[in-house]
C-alpha positions as CSV (number, residue, x, y, z in Angstrom):
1,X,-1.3,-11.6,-14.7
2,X,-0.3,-14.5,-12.7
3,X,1.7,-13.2,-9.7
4,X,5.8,-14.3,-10.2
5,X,6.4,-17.4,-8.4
6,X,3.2,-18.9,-9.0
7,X,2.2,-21.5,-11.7
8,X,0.5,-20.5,-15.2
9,X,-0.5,-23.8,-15.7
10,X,-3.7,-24.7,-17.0
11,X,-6.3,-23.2,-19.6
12,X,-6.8,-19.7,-19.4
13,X,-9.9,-18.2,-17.8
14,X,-12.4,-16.9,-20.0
15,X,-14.2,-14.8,-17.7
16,X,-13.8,-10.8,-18.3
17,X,-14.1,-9.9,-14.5
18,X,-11.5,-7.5,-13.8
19,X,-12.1,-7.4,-10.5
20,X,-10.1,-9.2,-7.8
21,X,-10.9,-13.0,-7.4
22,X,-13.3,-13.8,-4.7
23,X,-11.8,-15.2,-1.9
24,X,-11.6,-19.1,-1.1
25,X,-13.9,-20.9,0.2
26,X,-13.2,-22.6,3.9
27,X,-12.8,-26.2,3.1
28,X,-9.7,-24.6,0.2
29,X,-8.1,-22.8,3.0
30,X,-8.2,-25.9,5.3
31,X,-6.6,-27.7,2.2
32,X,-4.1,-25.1,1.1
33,X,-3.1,-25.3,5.0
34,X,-2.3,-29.4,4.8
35,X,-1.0,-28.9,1.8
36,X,1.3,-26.6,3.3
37,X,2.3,-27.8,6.2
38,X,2.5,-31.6,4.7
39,X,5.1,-29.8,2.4
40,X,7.2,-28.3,5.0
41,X,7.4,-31.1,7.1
42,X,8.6,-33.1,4.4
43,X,11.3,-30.3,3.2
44,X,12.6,-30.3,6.5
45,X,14.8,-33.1,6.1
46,X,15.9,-32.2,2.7
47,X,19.0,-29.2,2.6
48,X,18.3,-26.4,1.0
49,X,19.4,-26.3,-2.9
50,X,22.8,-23.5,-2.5
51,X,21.5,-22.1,-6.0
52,X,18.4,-20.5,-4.1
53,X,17.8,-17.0,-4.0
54,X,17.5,-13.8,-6.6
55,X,20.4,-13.3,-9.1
56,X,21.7,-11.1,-11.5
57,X,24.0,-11.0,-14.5
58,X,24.2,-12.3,-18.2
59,X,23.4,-14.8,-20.6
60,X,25.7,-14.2,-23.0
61,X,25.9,-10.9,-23.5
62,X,22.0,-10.0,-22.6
63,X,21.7,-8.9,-19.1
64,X,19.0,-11.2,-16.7
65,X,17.6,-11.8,-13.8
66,X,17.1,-15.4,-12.3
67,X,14.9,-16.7,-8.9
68,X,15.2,-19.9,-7.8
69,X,12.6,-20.9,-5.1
70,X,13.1,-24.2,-2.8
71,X,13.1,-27.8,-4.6
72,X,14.9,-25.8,-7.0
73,X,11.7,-24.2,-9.5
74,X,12.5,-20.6,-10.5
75,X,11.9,-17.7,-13.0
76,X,13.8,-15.7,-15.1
77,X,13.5,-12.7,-17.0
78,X,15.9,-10.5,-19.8
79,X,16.3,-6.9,-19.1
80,X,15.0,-6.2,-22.7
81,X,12.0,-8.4,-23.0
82,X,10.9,-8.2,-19.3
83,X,8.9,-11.5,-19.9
84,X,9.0,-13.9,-17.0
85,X,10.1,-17.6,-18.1
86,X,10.1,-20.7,-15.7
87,X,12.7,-22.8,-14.7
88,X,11.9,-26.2,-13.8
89,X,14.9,-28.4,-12.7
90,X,15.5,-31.7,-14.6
91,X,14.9,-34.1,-11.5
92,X,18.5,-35.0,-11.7
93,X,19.9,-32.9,-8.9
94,X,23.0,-31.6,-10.9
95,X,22.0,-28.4,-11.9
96,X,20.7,-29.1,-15.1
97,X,17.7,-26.7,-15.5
98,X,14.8,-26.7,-17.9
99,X,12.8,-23.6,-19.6
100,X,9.1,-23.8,-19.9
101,X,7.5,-21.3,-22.3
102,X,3.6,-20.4,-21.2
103,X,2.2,-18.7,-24.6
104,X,-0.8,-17.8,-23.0
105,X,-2.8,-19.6,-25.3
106,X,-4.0,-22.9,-23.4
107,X,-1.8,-24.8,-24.6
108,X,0.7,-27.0,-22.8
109,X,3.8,-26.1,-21.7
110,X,6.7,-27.4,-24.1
111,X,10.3,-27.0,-23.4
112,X,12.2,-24.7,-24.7
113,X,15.3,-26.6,-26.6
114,X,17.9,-24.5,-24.8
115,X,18.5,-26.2,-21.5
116,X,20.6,-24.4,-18.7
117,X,23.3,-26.0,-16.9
118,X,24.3,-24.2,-14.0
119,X,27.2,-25.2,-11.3
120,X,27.1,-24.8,-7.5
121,X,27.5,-21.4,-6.0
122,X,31.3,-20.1,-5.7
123,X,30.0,-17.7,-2.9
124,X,28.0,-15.3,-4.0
125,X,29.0,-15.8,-7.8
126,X,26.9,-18.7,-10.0
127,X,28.2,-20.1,-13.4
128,X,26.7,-22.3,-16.1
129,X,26.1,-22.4,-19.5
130,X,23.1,-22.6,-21.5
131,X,23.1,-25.9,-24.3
132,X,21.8,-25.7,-27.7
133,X,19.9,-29.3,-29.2
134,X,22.8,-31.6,-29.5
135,X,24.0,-30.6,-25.8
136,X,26.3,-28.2,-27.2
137,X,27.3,-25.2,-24.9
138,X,25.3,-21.7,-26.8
139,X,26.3,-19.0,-24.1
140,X,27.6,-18.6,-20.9
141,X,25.7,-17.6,-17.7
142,X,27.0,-15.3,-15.0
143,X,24.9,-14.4,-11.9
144,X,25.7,-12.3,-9.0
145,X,23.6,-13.1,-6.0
146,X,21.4,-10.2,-4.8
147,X,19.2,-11.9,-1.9
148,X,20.5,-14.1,1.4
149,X,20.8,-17.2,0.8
150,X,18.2,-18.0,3.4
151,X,15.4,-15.8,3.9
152,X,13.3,-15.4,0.4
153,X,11.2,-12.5,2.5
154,X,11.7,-11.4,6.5
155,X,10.3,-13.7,8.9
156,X,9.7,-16.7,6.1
157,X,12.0,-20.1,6.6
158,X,14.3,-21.1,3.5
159,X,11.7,-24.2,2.9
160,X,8.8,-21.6,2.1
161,X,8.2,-20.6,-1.8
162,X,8.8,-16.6,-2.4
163,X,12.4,-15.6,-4.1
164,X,9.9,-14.8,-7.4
165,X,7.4,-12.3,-5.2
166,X,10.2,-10.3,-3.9
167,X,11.5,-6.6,-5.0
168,X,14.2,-7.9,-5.5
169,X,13.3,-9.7,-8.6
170,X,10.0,-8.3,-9.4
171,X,11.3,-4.7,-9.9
172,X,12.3,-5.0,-13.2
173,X,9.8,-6.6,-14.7
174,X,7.6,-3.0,-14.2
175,X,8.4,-0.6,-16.5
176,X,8.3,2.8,-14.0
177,X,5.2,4.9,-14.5
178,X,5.6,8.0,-16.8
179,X,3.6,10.7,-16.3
180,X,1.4,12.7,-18.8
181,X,-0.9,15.9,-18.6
182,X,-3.3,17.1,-21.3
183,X,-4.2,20.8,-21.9
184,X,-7.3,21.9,-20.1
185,X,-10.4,21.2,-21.5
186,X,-14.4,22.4,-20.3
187,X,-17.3,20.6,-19.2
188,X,-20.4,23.7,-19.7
189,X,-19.0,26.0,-17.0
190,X,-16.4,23.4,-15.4
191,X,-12.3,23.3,-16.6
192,X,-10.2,20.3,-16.2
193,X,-7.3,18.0,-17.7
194,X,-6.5,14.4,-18.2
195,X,-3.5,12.8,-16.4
196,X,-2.3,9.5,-18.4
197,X,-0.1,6.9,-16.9
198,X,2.0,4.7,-18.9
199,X,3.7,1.8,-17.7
200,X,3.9,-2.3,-18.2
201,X,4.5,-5.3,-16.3
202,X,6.4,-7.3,-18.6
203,X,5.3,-7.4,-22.1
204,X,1.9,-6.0,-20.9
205,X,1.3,-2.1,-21.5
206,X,-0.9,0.0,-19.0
207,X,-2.6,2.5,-19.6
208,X,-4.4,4.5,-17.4
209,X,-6.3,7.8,-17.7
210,X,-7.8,9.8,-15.4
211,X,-9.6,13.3,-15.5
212,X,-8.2,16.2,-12.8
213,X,-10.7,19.0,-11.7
214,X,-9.1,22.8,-12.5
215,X,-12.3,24.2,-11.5
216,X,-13.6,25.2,-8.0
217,X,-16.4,21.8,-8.2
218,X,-19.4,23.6,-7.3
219,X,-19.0,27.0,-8.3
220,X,-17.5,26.9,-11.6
221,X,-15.1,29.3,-10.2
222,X,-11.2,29.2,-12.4
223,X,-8.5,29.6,-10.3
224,X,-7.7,32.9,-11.4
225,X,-11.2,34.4,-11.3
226,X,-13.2,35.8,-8.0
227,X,-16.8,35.5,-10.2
228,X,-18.5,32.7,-8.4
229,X,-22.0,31.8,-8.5
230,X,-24.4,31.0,-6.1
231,X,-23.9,27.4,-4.8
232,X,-24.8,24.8,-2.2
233,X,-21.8,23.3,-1.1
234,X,-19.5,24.0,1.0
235,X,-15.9,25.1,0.9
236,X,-15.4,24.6,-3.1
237,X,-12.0,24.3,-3.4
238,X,-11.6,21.9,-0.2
239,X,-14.4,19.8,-2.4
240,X,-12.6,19.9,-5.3
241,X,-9.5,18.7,-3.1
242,X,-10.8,15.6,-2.0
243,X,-13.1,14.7,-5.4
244,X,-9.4,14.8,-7.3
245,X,-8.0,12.9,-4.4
246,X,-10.4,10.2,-5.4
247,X,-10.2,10.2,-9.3
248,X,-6.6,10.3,-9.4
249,X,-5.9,7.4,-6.9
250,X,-6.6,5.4,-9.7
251,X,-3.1,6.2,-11.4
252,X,0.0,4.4,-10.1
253,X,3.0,7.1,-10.2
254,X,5.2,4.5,-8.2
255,X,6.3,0.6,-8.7
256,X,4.8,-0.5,-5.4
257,X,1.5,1.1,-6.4
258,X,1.9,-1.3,-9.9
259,X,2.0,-3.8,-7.0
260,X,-1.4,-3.7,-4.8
261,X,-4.0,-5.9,-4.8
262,X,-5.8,-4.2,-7.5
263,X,-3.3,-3.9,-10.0
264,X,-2.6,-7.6,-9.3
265,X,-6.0,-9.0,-9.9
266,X,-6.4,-6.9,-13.3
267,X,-3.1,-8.1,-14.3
268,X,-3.6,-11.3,-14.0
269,X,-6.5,-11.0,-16.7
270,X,-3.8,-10.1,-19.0
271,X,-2.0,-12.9,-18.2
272,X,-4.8,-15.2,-19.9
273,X,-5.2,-13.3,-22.9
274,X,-1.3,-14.0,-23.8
275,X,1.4,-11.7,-25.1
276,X,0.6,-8.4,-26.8
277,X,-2.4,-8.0,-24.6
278,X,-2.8,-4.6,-23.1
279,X,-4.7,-3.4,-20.4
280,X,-6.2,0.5,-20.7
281,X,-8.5,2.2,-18.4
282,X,-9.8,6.0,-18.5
283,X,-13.0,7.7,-17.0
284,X,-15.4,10.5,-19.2
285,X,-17.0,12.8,-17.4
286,X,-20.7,12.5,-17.8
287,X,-22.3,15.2,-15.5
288,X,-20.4,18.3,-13.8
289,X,-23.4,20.6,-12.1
290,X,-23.9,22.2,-8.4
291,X,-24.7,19.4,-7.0
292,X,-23.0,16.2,-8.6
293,X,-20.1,15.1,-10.5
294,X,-20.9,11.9,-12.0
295,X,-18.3,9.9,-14.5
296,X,-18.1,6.4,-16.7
297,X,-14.9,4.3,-16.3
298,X,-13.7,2.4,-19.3
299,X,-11.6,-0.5,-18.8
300,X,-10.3,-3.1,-21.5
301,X,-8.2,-5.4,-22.8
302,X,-6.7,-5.3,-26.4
303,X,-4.7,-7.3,-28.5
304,X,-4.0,-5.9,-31.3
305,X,-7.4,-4.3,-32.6
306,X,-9.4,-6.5,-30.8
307,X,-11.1,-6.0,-27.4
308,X,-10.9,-9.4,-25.7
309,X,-12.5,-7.8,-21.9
310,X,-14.6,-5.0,-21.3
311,X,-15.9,-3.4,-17.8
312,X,-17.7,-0.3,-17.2
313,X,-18.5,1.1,-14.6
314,X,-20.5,4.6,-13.0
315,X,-19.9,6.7,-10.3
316,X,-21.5,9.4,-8.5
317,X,-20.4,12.0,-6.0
318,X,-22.5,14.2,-4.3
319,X,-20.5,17.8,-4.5
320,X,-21.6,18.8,-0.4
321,X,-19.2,16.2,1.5
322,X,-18.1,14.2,-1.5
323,X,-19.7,11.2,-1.1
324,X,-20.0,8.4,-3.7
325,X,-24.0,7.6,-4.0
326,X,-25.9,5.2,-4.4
327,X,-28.7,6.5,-6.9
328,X,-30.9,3.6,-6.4
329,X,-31.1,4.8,-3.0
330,X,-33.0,8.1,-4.2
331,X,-36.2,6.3,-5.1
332,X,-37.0,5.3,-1.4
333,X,-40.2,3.1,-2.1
334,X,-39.3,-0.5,-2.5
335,X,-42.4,-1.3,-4.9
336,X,-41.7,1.9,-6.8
337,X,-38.1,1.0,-7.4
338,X,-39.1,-2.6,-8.4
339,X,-41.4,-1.4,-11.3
340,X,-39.3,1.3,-12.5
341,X,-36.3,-1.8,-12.7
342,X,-39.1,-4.1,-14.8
343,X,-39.7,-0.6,-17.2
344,X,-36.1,-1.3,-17.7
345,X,-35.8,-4.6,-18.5
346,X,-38.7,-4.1,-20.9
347,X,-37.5,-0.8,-22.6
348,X,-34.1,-2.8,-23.1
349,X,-35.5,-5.8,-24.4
350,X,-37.9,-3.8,-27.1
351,X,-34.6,-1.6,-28.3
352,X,-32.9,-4.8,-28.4
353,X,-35.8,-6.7,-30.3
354,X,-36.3,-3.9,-33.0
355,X,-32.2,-3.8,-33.0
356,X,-32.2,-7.7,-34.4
357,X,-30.5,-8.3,-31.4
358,X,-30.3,-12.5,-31.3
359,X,-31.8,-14.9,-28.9
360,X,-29.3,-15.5,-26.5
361,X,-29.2,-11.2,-26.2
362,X,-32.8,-11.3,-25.4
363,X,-32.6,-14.0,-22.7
364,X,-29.8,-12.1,-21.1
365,X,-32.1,-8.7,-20.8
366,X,-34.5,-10.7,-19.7
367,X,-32.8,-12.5,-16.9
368,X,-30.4,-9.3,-15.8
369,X,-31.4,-8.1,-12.3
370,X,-28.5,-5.9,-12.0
371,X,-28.4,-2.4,-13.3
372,X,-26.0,0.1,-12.9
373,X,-26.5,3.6,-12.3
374,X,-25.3,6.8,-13.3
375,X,-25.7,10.8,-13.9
376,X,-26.6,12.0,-17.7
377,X,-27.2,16.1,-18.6
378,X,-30.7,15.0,-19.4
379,X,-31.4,12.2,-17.1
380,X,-30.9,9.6,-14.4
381,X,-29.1,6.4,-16.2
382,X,-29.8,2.7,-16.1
383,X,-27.0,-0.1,-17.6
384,X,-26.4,-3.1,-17.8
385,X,-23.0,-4.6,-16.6
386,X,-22.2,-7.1,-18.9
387,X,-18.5,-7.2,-19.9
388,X,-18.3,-9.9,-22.5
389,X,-15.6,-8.5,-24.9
390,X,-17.7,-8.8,-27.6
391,X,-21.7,-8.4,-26.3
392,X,-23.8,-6.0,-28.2
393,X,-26.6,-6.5,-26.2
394,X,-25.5,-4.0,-23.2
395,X,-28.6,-1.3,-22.6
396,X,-28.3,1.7,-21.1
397,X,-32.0,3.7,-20.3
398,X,-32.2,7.2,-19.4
399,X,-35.0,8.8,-17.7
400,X,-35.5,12.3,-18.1
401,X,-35.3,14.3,-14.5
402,X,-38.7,15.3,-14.6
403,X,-40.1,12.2,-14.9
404,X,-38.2,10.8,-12.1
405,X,-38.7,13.8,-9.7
406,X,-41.8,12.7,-8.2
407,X,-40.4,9.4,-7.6
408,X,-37.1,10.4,-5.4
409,X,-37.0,11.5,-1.9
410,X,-37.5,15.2,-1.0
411,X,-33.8,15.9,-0.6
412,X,-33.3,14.6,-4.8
413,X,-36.3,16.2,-5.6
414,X,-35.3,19.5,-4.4
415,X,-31.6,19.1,-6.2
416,X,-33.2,17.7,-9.0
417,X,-35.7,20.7,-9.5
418,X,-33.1,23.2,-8.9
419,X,-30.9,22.2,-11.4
420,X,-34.0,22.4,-14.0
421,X,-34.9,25.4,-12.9
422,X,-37.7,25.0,-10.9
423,X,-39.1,24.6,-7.7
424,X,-40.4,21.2,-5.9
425,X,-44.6,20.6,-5.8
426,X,-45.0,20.1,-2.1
427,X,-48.6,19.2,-3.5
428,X,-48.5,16.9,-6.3
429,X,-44.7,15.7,-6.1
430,X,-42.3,16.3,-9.0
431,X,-41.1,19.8,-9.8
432,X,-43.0,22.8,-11.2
């Protein structure tokens, strides 16, 4: 969703990456910096507009909040549609302000018919009236201000844009998190539950799911049982400490966390889809054993019933010292690794092919040189990371444990073989 304060002008971006934009090139930042400093040089002879700042009150009888930045451009929202509306000032100096309604659709802006007129600040009290299509007055306005005149955020000068990126007016466009927990459920030996988030920035819902471990991670030991088995790791309970430390930081249970870089960037995605969209995210556990928990997050954007972005994505944790793994990194000879990725690429494209799968799907298999990896019950998994909201070419290969075990390095094979139930071949590789 486009951050408050900044402009939603232009087309929206069809791209279904929901993760953050990349960061600008040198030669932008050099320009953003001119730009920048051009436009405060020239704002420096120029008083600052007295209507500046965050405010709150009514239009009519509906309770709103208004920021209006320097050279007079601004937002606005209603308490009961939390949708964030620009104001862009007339040109003619006198207060008379103009809506602009982004729809999220490409389209251009057109104004709204309802104009605002609004007076000079009588301290910290603002009037005006909004006018209907023949200029004719449709509702009053009265704001209260809430922010100093002067300093849209500490340490910034009055001629610098920010009144829309503040708490101040921000905070009530998110909808505070609510808090949901399942019943347990099992994995084989394993308990645990699902903690749901619920929340919105504006008009968009979140929704965001996450699974908490009830069990001891290694042992399969319930809380309120002393039967544990055998097990390689460590200190179970301390594992299974800092693996739900890590699965649940996912879930925002505050406003500021609905306001991080991450939340930003995905919510800007929403942004281009339009109204109605909704963003929901939740992770399936897809392995639980001794030595590895390894899960699938789902995120995607809806509106309505249909999916408009898609992202998936695996992760792995080794249970001794919870660290996220790489699984590529198990098969430790570069040439090895390099045909086992073309036996993907091949398997994908011949399920595809006897699928019907069209020509464009085919060309994509065959040019994808990015797999993504991930734990099964009966294998090692490869996928694909397309996210195109409506591809049906995606593949995802498993291969079976044993036919991988004499391709990893000795500390996989030995996992590997134990949780088959066998031992490693020191002679022949693999497991027996």
């Amino acid at each position: 969703m486009t951050h408050p304060g900044q402009s939603h002008q232009g087309s929206p971006r069809r791209s279904a990456d929901l993760s953050a934009p990349h960061p600008p090139s040198w030669p932008a930042l050099a320009l953003g910096l001119l730009l920048t400093l051009g436009a405060a040089s020239a704002a420096k002879d120029t008083p600052p507009d007295p209507r500046m700042g965050v405010w709150a009150g009514a239009l009519g009888d509906v309770p709103i909040t208004v920021c209006i930045e320097a050279q007079g451009h601004g937002r606005y929202y209603t308490h009961r549609d939390r949708l964030s509306i620009d104001l862009s000032p007339s040109g003619t100096g006198d207060g008379y302000y103009k809506l602009a309604d982004d729809t999220g659709t490409g389209e251009p802006w057109t104004s709204v018919t309802d104009p605002w007129v609004l007076g000079d600040p009588g301290g910290d009290i603002l009037t005006g009236e909004r006018r209907g299509p023949d200029n004719a007055p449709t509702g009053d306005i009265h704001l209260r201000r809430l922010s100093s005149p002067s300093t849209p955020q500490t340490g910034r000068r009055w001629t610098d844009l920010g009144f829309c990126d503040t708490d101040l007016f921000t905070a009530g466009l998110y909808q505070p998190p609510r808090e949901s927990v399942s019943e347990a459920f099992r994995f084989n030996d394993h308990r645990y539950r699902v903690r749901r988030v619920i929340s919105a920035y504006g008009t968009h819902p979140l929704r965001i799911s996450r699974p908490e471990l009830l069990d001891d991670v290694a042992t399969a030991t319930h809380r309120n049982r002393t039967t544990p088995r055998p097990s390689p790791c460590c200190d179970d309970a301390a594992a299974t400490a800092r693996l739900n430390a890590v699965l649940l930081a996912a879930l925002p249970t505050t406003v500021a966390a609905l306001r991080d870089d991450l939340w930003t960037a995905r919510l800007r995605l929403l942004d281009d889809w339009g109204e109605g969209s909704a963003l929901e995210e939740w992770a399936e556990i897809r392995l639980w054993n001794r030595h590895w928990l390894s899960i699938v997050e789902h995120s995607e954007v809806r509106r309505g019933g249909e999916t408009l972005a898609r992202r998936v994505a695996y992760r792995t944790w080794a249970l001794a010292g919870g660290a996220l793994l790489d699984l590529r990194d198990w098969v430790e000879d570069p040439e090895q690794m390099a045909a086992l990725l073309h036996s993907m690429r091949v398997r994908a494209l011949h399920r595809a092919a006897a699928a019907g799968a069209r020509d464009d799907c085919l060309r994509r298999l065959e040019a994808n040189d990015y797999w993504q990896t991930g734990l099964a019950p009966d294998g090692l998994v490869f996928a694909t990371a397309f996210t195109e909201p409506t591809d049906d070419c995606g593949a995802e290969i498993v291969i079976p444990y044993l036919d991988l075990a004499h391709l990893v390095s000795e500390d996989a094979r030995e996992a590997l073989c134990t949780e088959l139930g066998r031992v490693p071949d020191t002679t022949a590789g693999g497991c027996r």
